[in-house]
C-alpha positions as CSV (number, residue, x, y, z in Angstrom):
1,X,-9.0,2.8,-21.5
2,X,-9.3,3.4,-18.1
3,X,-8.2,1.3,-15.2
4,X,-9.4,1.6,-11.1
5,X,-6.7,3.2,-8.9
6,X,-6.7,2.9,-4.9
7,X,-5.4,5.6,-2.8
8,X,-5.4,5.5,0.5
9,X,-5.1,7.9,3.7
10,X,-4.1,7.0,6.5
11,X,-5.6,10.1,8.9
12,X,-9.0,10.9,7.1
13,X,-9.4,6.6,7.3
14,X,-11.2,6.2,4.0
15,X,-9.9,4.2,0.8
16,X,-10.6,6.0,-2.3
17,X,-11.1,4.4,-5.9
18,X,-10.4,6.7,-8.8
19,X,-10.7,6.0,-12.4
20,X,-7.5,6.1,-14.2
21,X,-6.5,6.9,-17.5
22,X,-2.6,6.0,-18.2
23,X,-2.4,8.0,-21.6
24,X,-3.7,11.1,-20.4
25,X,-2.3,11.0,-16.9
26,X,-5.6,11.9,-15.3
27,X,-7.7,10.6,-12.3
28,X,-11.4,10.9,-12.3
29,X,-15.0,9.5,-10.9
30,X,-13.9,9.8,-7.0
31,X,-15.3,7.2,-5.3
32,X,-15.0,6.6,-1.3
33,X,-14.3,3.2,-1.1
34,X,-14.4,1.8,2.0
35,X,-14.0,3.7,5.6
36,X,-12.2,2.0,8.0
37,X,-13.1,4.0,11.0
38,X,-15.8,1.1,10.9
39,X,-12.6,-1.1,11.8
40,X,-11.5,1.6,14.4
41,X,-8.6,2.6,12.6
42,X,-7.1,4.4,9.3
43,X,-5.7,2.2,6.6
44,X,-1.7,2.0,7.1
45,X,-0.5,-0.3,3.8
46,X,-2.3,-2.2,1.4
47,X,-1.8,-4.9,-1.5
48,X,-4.6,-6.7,-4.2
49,X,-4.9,-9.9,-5.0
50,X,-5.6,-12.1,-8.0
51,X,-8.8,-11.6,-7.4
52,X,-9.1,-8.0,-7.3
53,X,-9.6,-8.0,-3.0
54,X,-7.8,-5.2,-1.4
55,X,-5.8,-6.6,2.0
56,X,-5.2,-3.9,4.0
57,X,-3.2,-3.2,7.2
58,X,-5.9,-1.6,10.2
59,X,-2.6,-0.5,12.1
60,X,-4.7,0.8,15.5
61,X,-7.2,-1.8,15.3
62,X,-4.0,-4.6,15.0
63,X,-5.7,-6.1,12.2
64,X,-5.4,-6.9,8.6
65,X,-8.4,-6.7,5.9
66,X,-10.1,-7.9,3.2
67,X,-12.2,-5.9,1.6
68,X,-14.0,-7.2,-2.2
69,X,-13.7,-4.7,-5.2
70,X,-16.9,-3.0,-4.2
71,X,-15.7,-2.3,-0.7
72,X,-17.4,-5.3,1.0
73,X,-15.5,-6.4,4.0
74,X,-15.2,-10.2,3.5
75,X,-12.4,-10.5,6.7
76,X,-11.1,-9.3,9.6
77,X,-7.4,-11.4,10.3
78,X,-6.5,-10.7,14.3
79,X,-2.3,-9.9,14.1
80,X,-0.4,-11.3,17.1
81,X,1.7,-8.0,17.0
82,X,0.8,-4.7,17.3
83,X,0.4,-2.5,14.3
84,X,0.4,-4.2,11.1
85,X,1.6,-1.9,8.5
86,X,2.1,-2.7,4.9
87,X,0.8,-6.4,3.7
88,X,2.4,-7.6,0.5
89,X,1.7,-10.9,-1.5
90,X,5.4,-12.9,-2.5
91,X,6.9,-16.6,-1.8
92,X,7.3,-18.7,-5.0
93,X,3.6,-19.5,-5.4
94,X,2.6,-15.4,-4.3
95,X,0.3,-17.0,-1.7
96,X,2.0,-15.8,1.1
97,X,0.9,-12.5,2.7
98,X,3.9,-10.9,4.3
99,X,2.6,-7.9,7.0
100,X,5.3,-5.3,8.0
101,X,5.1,-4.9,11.5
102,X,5.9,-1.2,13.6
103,X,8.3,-1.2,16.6
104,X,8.2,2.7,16.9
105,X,6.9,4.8,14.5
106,X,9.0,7.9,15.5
107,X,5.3,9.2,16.9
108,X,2.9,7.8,18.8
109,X,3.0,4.3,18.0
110,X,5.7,2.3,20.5
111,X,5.0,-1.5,20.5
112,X,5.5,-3.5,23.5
113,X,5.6,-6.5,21.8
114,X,9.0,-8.4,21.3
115,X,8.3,-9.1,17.5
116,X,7.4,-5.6,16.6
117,X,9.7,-4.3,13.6
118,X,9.7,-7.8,12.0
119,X,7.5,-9.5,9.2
120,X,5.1,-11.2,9.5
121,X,4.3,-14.5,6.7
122,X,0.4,-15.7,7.5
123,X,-0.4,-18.9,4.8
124,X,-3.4,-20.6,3.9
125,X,-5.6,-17.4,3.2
126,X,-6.4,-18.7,0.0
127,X,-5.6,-15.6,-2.6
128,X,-2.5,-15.4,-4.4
129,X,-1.1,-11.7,-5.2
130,X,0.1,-10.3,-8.2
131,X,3.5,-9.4,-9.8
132,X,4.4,-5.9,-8.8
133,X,4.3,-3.3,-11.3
134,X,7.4,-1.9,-12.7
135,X,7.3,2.0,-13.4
136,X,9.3,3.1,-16.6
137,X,9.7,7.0,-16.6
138,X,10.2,8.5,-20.2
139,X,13.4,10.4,-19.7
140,X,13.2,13.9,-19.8
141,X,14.2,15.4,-23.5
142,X,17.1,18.3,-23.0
143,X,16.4,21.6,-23.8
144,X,17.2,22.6,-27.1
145,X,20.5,23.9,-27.2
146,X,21.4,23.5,-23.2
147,X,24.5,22.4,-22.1
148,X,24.3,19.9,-19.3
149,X,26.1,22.0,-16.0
150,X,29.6,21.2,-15.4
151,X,30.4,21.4,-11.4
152,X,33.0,23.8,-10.7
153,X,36.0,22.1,-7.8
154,X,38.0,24.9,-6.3
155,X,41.0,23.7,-4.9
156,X,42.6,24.9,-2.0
């Protein structure tokens, strides 16, 4: 069975959708999503709702949005800091949208604003997130017959 995953990257500005198929590991039928040059800026973090939307952070534009399953954009939320980066749906209800915001990105990116590098909580969007995900690796089997290595101490 095959289920949609969303990558995203941030320079080329375009959300891709991929089929995904957990047993055999592999991604197919590439689909570009949505382009958020449209938005004048790449896609910098992103969560789904309930509902399947995709909320995504436009980190140059200093906005977040929402975009339906089929790419539709449905809104365009104005932040009152500068670059938004990674939105995330929590609080006990999950109907809270909580936006990273960037102070200095180590680059370009060097807020003026006095609330940059804090959260952001914006309420009454109406969508309620999901429950993360929780990734279970299959440990790796040793190899027949290995030893696990020993660290050799030299003392002094």
């Amino acid at each position: 069975m095959a289920t949609s995953f969303i990558w995203r990257i941030s320079m080329d500005g375009v959300i891709r959708r991929y089929d995904y198929d957990g047993a055999a590991g592999r991604l197919t039928n590439r689909v570009d999503l949505i382009d958020c040059r449209a938005q004048g800026s790449g896609p910098d973090g992103a969560t789904v709702d309930s509902e399947g939307r995709l909320w995504v952070a436009l980190v140059l534009a200093h906005k977040i949005a929402c975009y339906a399953p089929d790419g539709t954009l449905l809104q365009l939320i104005d932040s009152p800091v500068q670059y938004p980066s990674c939105p995330a749906f929590g609080g006990a209800a999950m109907d809270t949208l909580f936006v990273t915001t960037i102070a200095h990105s180590g680059h370009s990116l060097i807020s003026t604003s006095a609330h940059a590098g804090r959260i952001m909580a914006i309420r009454g969007l109406g969508a309620t997130g999901l429950p993360e995900a929780v990734w279970h690796p299959t440990p790796k089997e040793p190899r027949h017959g290995a030893e696990p290595r020993r660290q050799r101490h030299r003392l002094s």
